[in-house]
Every structure is written in structure tokens, then in C-alpha cells.
C-alpha positions in Angstrom: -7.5 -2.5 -1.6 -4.5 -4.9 -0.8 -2.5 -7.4 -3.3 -3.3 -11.1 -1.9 -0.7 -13.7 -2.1 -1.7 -17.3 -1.5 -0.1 -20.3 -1.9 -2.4 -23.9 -3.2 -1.1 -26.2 -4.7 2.5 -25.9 -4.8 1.9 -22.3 -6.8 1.9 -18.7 -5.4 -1.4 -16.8 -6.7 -1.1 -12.8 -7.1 -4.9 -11.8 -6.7 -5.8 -7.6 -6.7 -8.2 -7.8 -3.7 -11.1 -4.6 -2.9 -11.7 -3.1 -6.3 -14.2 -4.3 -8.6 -12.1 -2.9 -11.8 -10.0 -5.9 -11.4 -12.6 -8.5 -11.6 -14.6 -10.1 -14.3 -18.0 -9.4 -15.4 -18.9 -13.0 -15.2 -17.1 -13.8 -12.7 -19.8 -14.9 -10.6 -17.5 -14.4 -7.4 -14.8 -16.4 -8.7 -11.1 -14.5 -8.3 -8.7 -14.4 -10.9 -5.1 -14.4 -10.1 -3.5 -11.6 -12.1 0.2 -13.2 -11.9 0.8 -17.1 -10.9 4.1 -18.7 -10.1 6.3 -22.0 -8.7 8.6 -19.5 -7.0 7.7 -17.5 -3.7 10.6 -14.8 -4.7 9.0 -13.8 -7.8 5.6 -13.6 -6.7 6.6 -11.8 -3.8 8.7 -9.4 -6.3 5.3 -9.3 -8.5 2.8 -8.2 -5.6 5.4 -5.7 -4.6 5.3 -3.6 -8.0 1.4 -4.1 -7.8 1.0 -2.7 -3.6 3.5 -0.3 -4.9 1.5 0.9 -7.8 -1.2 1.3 -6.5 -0.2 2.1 -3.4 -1.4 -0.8 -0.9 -0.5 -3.7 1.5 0.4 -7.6 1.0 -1.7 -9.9 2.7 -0.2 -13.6 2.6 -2.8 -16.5 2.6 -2.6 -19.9 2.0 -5.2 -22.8 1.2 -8.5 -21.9 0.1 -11.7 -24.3 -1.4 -11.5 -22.9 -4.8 -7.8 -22.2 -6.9 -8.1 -18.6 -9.1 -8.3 -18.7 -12.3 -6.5 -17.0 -14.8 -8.2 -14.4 -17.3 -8.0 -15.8 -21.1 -6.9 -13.4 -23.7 -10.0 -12.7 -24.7 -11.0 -10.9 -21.5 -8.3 -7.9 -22.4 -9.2 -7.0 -26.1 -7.6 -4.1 -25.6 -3.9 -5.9 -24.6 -3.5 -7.4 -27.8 -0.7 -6.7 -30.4 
């Protein structure tokens, strides 16, 4: 497991890369960025909690054919309120 950073577009994408608890059922392949931001410094802060968490490595990437998306509220019932 490792915590990908990769910058498209102007943004910084945190994506959770080697477990399949972090992606989504019908994801078909397609990764979902867990944290997305304008600023390299805060992603970079963001992916170090998560590689210290869970006690992995930071790859940086950048380019990529496809952008991650981001999961919709409605894929983490259990998150709300």
C-alpha cells in the first residue's frame, strides 16, 4: 500500500493506492481521490497523516489519461451527521 500524489490539472490528487477497502464497488477501475487541492503543501501535509496512518510511503506522479474522481456522499452512509 502507498498514498499517491499526482498533480493534473493545476490540482494535487491524494489517491490510497494497493488496498481494495479504499475503492468503490462500481468503480470499474476508476480511482477516487480521497483529498484534492490547489496547494502542493497541503496535499503533501494530507498524504503525510494518511502514509502515517497507515503506515506507508508517498509516491508523487503527475499527468495521467483519466483525472480521479471524488466519492459523493452517498458512497459513505455511514459518515453522515
Amino acid at each position: 500500500m502507498y498514498v499517491e500524489i499526482r498533480k493534473k490539472d493545476a490540482k494535487y490528487f491524494v489517491i490510497l493506492r494497493g488496498e481494495d477497502l479504499y475503492r468503490h464497488e462500481d468503480a470499474k477501475g476508476k480511482q477516487f481521490a480521497h483529498f484534492v487541492s490547489t496547494s502542493k503543501d497541503e496535499a503533501s501535509n494530507v498524504a503525510k497523516q494518511f502514509a502515517k496512518q497507515n503506515k506507508c510511503l508517498i509516491r508523487w506522479t503527475s499527468g495521467g489519461i483519466e483525472t480521479p474522481e471524488l466519492p459523493s456522499p452517498t458512497d459513505f452512509p455511514h459518515a453522515e451527521g
